[in-house]
C-alpha positions as CSV (number, residue, x, y, z in Angstrom):
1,X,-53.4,1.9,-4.7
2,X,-51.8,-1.1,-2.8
3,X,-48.0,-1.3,-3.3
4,X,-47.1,-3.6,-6.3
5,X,-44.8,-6.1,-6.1
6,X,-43.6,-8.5,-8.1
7,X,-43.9,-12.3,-7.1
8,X,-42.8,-14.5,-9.9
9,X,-42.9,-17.5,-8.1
10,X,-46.5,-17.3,-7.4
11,X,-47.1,-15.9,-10.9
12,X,-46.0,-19.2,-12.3
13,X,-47.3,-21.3,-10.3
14,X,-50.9,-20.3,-10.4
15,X,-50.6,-18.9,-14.4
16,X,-49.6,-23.1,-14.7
17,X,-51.9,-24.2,-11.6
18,X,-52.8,-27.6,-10.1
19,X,-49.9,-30.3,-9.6
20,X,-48.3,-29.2,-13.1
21,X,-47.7,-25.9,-11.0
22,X,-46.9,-27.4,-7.7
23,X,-43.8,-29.5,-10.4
24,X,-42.3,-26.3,-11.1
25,X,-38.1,-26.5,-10.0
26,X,-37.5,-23.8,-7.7
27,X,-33.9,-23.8,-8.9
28,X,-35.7,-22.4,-12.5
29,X,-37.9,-20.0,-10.7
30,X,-34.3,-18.6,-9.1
31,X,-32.9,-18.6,-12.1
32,X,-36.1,-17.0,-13.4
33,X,-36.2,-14.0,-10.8
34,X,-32.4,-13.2,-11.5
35,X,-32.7,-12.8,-14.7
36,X,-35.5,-10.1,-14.8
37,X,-34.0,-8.6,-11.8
38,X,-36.8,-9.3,-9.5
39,X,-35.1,-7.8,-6.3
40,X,-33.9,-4.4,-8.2
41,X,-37.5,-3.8,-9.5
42,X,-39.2,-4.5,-6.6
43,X,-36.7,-1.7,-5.0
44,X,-37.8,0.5,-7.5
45,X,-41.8,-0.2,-7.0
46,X,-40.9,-0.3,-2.6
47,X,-39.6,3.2,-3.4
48,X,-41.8,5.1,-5.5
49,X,-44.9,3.9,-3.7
50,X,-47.3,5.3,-3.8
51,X,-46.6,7.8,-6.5
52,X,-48.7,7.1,-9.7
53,X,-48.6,8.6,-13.6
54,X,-45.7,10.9,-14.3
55,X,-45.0,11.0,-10.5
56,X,-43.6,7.7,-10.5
57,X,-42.1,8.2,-14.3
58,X,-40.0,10.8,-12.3
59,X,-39.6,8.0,-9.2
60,X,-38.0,5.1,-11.9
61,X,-35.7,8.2,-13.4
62,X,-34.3,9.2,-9.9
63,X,-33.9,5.7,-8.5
64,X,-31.8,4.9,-11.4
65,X,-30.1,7.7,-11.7
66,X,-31.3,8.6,-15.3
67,X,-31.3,11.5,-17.2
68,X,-33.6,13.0,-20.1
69,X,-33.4,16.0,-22.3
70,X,-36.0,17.2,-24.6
71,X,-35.8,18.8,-28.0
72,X,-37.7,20.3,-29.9
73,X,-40.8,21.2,-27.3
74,X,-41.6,24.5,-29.3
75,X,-43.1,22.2,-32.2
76,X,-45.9,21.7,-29.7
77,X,-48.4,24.4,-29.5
78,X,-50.7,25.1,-27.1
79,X,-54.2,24.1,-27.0
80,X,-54.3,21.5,-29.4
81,X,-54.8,17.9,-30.1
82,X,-52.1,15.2,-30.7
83,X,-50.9,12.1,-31.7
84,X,-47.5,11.7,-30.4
85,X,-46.0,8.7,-32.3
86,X,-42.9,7.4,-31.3
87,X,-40.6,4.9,-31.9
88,X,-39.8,1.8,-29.0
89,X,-36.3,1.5,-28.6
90,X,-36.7,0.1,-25.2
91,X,-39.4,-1.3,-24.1
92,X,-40.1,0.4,-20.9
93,X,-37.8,3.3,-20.0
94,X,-39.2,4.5,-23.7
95,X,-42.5,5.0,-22.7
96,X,-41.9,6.0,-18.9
97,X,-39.6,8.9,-20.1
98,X,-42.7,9.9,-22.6
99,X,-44.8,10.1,-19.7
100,X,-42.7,11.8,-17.5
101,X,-42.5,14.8,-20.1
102,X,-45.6,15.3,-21.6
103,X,-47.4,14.0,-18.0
104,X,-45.4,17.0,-17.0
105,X,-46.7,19.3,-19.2
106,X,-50.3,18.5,-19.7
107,X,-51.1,16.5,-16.5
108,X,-51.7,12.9,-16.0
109,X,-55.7,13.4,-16.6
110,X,-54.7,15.0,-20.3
111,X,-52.8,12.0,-21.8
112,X,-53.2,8.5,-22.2
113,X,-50.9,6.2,-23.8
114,X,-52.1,3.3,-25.8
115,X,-50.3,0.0,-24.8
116,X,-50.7,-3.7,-25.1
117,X,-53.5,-4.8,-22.3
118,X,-50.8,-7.1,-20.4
119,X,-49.3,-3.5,-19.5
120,X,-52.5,-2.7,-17.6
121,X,-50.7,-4.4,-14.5
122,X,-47.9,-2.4,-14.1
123,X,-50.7,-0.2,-11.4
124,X,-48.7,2.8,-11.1
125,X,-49.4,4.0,-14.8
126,X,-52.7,2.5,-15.0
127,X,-54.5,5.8,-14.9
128,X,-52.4,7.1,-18.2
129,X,-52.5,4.0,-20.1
130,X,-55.3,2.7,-22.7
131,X,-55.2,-1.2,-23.3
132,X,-55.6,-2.5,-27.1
133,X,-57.0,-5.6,-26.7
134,X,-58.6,-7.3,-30.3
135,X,-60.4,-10.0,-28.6
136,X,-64.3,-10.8,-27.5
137,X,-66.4,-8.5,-25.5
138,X,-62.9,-6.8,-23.9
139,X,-61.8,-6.2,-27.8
140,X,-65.0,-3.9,-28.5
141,X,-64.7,-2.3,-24.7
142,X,-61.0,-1.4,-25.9
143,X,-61.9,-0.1,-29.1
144,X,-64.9,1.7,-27.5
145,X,-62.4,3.4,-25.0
146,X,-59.7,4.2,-27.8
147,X,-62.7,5.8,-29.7
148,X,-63.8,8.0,-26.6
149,X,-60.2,9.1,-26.0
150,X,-59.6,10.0,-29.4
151,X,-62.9,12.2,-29.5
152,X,-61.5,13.7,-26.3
153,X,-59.3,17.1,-25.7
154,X,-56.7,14.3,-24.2
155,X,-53.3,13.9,-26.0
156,X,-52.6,10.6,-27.2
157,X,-48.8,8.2,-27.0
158,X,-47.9,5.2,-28.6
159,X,-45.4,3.5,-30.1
160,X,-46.8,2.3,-33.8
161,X,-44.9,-0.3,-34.3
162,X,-46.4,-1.8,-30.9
163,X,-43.2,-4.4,-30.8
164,X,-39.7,-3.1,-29.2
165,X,-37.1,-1.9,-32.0
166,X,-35.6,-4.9,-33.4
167,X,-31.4,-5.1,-35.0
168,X,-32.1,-4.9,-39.4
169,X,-29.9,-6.9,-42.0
170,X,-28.0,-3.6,-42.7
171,X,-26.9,-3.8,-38.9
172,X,-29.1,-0.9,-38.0
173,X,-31.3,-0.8,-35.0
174,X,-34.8,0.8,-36.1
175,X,-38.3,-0.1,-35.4
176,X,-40.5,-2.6,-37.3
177,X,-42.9,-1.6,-39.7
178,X,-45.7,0.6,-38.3
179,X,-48.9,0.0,-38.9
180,X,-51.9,2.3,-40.4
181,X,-54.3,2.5,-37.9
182,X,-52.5,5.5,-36.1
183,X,-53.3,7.5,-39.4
184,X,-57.1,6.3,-39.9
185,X,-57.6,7.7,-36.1
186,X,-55.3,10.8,-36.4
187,X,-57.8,11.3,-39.7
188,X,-60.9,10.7,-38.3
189,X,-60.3,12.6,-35.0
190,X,-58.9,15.5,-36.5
191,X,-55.6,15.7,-34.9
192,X,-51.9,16.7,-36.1
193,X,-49.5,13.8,-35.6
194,X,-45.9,14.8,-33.7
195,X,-43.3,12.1,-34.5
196,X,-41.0,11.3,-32.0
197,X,-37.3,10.2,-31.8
198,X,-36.2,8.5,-28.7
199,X,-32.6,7.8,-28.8
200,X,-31.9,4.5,-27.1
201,X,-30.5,1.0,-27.4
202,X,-30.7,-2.1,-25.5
203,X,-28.0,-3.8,-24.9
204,X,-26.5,-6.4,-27.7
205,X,-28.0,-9.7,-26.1
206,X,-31.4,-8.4,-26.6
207,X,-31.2,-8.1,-30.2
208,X,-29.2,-11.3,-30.5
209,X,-31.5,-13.8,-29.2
210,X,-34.6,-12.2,-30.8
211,X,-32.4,-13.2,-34.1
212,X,-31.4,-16.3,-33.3
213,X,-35.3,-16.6,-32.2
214,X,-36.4,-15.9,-35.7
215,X,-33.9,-17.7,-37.0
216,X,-35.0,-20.9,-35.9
217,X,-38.3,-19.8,-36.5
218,X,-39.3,-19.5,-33.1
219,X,-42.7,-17.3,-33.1
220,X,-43.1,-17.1,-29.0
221,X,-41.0,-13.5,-28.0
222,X,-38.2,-15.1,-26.1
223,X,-36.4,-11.7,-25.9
224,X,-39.4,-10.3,-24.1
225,X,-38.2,-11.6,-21.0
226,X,-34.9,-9.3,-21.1
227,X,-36.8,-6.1,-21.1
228,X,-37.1,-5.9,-16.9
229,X,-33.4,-6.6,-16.8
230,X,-32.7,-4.1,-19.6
231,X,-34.5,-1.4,-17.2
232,X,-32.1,-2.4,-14.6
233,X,-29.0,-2.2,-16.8
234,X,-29.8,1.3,-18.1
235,X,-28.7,2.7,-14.5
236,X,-26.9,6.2,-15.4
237,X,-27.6,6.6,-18.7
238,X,-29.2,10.1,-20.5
239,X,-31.4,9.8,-22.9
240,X,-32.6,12.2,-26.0
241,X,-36.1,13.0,-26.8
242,X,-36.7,14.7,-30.1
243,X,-40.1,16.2,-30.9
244,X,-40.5,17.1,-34.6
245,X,-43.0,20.0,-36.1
246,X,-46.5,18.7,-36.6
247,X,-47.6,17.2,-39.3
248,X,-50.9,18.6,-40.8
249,X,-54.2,16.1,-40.5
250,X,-54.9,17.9,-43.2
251,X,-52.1,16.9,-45.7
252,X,-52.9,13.4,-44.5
253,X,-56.3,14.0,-45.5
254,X,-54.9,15.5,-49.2
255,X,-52.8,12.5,-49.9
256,X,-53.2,10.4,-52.3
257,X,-50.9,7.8,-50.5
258,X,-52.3,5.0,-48.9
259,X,-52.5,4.8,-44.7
260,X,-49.3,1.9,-44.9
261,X,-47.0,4.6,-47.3
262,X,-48.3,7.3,-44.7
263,X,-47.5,5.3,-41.3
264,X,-44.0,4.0,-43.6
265,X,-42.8,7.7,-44.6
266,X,-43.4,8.9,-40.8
267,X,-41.6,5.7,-39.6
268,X,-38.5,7.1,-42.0
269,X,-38.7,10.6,-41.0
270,X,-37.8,10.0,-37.7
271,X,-34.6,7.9,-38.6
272,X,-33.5,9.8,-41.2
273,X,-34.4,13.4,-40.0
274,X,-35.0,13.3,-36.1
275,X,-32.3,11.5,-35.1
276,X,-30.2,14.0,-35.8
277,X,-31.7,17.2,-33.4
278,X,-30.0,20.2,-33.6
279,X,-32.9,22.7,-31.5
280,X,-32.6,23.6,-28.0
281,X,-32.9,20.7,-25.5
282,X,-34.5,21.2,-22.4
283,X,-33.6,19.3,-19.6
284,X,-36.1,17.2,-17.9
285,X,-34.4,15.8,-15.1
């Protein structure tokens, strides 16, 4: 694996190509690298090089000085198949704590973490993450390789509601809806589902602008281009993982609630129930 780095500039200007790309301001490109923290994150990429899977999840927690503590690990028994479904407070230092824990425990080769394809260029997870990508010959490749990992003995991440947790009219923080398809697969592959509370915020800007974004009905993700800087800005923080008891593909299968009530009722467990932990934590950093 070569040593990533980030060149927004040249990202830009060929994405846009030809003169229109060549027109670009450099003053906006500046502007542009400052804001996601260019410099900082190719520190971080420079200095974890070339570690790879939970190896460099353990790289990007050093570097910036986090910490992580785990609870609830004994709801995960030994030997068996999961769906880990967690919410996304973050949008990056979520899912790179995840990995660092249960890469940890079962190995890079026994997990893979389904995440939007655009993901698939961040090369030092590559070889734990599994692209979801809807579209053409790439769409049925994806779903072929979802299917295959399912069937596998490999334990399976993601965060249902595939979008980063968004600020609610009550004033709460929480995750959008989640959507079905998590509980068709957990069904049809015969695994027990372990929900997940991460406990994390973003900072208030964030959740701002991806108001004011929907507020003036704005459907391109503006906000998206604060999560690198919110990596940056998390420097010294801890952060709490709660792993709840398993629930039973079988009482999934008994239901007589539909796939969207079964993904909604997880999606309140975790608010209501895991976000309060009161097990044994064990420290992971």
């Amino acid at each position: 694996m070569e040593l990533l780095k980030i060149d927004l500039n040249r990202i830009l200007r060929s994405r846009i190509g030809g003169w229109k790309g060549k027109l670009i301001p450099g003053f906006l490109i500046s502007g542009l690298e400052r804001l996601i923290h260019q410099k900082e994150l190719n520190e971080i990429l420079s200095t974890t090089y070339p570690a790879e899977g939970s190896d460099f999840s353990d790289g990007v927690y050093r570097y910036l000085d986090l910490g992580i503590s785990a609870y609830g690990m004994e709801n995960i028994e030994e030997g068996k198949r999961y769906v880990f479904a967690s919410n996304h407070p973050l949008g990056g230092l979520d899912g790179i704590g995840l990995i660092k824990i249960l890469g940890r425990r079962y190995g890079d080769d026994n997990v893979r973490f389904l995440v939007n394809d655009m993901l698939m260029n961040v090369e030092p997870l590559r070889k734990v993450f599994l692209p979801v990508n809807k579209y053409g010959s790439q769409g049925r490749d994806a779903a072929k390789a979802i299917s295959e990992a399912y069937a596998s003995d490999r334990q399976i991440l993601m965060f249902p509601a595939g979008l980063v947790s968004r600020l609610h009219p009550d004033g709460g923080i929480r995750d959008l809806e989640w959507q079905k398809s998590f509980i068709a697969k957990a069904i049809e592959s015969g695994r027990d589902i372990i929900p997940v509370y991460f406990e994390g915020l973003n900072r208030r800007r964030f959740y701002r602008l991806a108001r004011l974004r929907r507020r003036l009905g704005i459907k391109v993700n503006l906000e998206q281009a604060l999560l690198p800087s919110e990596v940056c800005a998390a420097r010294g923080k801890s952060f709490k993982v709660t792993f709840g008891k398993p629930v039973p593909v079988e009482s999934l299968k008994e239901s007589d609630k539909s796939y969207s009530e079964l993904a909604r009722n997880l999606h309140d467990y975790i608010y209501e129930k895991l976000a309060i932990h009161d097990g044994k934590s064990t420290k992971t950093d």
